[in-house]
C-alpha positions as CSV (number, residue, x, y, z in Angstrom):
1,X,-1.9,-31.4,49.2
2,X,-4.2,-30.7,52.0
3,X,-4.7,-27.1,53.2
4,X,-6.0,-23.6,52.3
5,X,-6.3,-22.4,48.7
6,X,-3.3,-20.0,48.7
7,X,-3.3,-16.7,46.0
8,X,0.7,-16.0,46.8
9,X,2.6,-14.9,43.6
10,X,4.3,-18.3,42.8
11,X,7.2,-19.3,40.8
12,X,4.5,-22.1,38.6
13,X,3.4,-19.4,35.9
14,X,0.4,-21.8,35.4
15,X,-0.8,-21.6,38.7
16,X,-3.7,-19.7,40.3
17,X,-3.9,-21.3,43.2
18,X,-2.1,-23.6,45.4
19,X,-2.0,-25.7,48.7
20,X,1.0,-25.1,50.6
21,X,3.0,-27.9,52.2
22,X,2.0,-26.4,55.6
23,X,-1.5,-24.7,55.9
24,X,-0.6,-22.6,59.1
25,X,1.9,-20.9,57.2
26,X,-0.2,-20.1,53.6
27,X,0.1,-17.4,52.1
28,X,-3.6,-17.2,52.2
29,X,-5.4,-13.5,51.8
30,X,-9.1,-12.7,52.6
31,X,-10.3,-9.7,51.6
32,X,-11.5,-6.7,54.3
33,X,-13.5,-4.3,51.5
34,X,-10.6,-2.2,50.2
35,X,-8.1,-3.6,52.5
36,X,-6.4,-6.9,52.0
37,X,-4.8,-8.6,55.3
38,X,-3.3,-11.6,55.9
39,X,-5.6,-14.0,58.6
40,X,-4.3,-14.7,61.9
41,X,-1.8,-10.8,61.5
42,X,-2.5,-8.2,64.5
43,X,-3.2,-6.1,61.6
44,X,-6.3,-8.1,61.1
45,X,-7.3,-6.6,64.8
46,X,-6.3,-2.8,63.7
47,X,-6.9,-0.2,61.0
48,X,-4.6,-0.8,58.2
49,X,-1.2,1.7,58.9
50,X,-0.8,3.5,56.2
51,X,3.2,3.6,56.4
52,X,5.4,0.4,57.9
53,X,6.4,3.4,61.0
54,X,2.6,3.5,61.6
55,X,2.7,-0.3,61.7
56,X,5.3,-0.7,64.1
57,X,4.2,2.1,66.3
58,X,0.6,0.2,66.2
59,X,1.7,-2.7,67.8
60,X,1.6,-3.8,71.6
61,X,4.8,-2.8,73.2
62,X,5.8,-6.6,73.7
63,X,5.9,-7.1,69.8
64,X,7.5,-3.7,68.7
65,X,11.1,-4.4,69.8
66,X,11.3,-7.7,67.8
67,X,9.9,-6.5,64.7
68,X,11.9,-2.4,64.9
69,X,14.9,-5.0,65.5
70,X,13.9,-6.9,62.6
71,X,13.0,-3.9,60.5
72,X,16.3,-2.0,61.2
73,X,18.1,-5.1,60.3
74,X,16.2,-5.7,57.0
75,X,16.8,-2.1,55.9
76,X,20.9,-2.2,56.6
77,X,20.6,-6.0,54.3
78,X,18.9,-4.3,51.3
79,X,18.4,-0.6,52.0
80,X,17.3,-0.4,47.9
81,X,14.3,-2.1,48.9
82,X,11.6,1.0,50.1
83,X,9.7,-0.3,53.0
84,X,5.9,-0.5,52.0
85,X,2.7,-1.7,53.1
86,X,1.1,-4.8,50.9
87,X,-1.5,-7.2,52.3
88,X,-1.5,-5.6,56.1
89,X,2.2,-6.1,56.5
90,X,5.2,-4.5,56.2
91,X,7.1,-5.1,52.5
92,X,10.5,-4.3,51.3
93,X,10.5,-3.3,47.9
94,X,8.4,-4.6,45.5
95,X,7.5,-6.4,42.0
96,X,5.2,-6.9,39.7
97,X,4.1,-10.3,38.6
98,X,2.6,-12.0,35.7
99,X,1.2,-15.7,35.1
100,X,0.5,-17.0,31.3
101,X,-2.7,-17.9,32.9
102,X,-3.4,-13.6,32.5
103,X,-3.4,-13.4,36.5
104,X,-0.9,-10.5,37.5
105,X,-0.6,-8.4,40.4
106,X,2.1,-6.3,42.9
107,X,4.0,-8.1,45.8
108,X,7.0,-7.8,48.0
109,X,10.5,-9.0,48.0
110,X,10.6,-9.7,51.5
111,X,7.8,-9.0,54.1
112,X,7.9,-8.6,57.9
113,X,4.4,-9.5,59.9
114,X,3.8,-9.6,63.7
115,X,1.4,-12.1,64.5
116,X,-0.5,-12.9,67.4
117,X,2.0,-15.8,68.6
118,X,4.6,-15.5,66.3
119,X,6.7,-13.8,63.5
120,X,6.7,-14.2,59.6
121,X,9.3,-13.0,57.4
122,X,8.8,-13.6,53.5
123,X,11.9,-14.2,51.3
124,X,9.8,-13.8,48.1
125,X,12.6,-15.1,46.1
126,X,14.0,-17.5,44.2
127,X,16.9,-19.3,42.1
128,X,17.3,-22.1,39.7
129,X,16.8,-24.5,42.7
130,X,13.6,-23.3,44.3
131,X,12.9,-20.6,46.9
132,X,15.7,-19.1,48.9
133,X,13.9,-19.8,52.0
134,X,13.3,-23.4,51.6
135,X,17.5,-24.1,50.4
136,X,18.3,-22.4,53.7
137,X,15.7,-24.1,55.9
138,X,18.3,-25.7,58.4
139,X,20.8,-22.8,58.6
140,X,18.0,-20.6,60.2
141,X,17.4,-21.5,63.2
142,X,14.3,-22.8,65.7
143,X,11.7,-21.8,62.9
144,X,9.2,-22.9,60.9
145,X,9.7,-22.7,57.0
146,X,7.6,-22.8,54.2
147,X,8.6,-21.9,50.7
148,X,8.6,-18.3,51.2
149,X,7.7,-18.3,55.0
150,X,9.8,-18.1,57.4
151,X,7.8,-18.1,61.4
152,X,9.2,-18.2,64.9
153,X,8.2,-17.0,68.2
154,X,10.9,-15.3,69.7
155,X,13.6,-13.4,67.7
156,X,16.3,-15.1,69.6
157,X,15.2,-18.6,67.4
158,X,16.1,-16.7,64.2
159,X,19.5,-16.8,63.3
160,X,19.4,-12.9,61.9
161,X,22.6,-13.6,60.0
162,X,21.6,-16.3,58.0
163,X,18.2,-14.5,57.7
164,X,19.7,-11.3,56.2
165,X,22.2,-13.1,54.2
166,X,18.8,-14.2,52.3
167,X,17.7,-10.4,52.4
168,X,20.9,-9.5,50.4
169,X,20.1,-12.4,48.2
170,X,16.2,-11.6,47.6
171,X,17.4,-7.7,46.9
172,X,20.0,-9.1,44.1
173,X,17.8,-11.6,42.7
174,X,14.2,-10.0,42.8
175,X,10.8,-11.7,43.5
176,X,9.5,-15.1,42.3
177,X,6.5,-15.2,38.8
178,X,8.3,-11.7,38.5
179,X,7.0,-10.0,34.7
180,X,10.0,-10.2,32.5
């Protein structure tokens, strides 16, 4: 597959990389000293909030309503999940993962990002028949959807019922190359 290396905490316990189906939406990191952010996030163009209320606050006033919207729906899905800050974005509860290959690390459930031109949400989950976000691909609306990655540019192109039906889902099930 062509594309950007990818790090993302896959479901493939063997894997340490990756090339994602669709490069724009990778799960790509770079690394910022200290901080990690994800490229192409308007967290790459501000400090690093330190709570997901600082994160929201820190956006330009076009982008806030969409993602509070999104963030108040997300927490009324799965309010077990605690609202943190991973990787420059805002994540809802979190997991720790653990590859054969020895690679392990810390990683959301679901993730909310504000990008310059659009909106990610992560479904970090998965079943016996793949990731939650790919199986649900058509029922969501006009978006873009990679495994985990769910983009579109206005909130109105997200079906947020669909979308939060796979909240409640990721909450019950947990996150993908989870540590048993």
């Amino acid at each position: 597959r062509a594309g950007r290396p990818c790090h993302f905490p896959h479901r493939d316990a063997d894997l340490t990389s990756c090339y994602t189906r669709q490069p724009s939406l990778c799960h790509s990191e770079i690394d910022l000293g200290a901080k990690r952010l994800h490229p192409g996030s308007l967290a790459d163009s501000m400090k690093t909030p330190a709570t997901p209320d600082a994160y929201l606050a820190a956006l330009p006033d076009d982008r806030r309503a969409p993602m509070e919207a999104l963030h108040r729906a997300i927490r009324a899905a799965a309010p077990k999940l605690e609202p943190i800050i991973i990787a420059g974005m805002i994540g809802y509860g979190k997991f720790h993962y653990k590859y054969s290959s020895g690679r392990e690390g810390d990683w959301f459930i679901v993730g909310l990002c504000a990008r310059k031109n659009y909106y990610s949400l992560y479904i970090c989950s998965g079943d016996k028949d793949g990731y939650l976000a790919e199986q649900a691909a058509a029922k969501l609306g006009k978006v873009k959807v990679g495994r985990s990655c769910i983009t579109f540019k206005k909130l109105e192109d997200l079906k947020l019922a669909a979308a939060m039906s796979l909240v409640k889902k990721a909450a019950k099930l947990g996150g993908v190359g989870a540590a048993m």
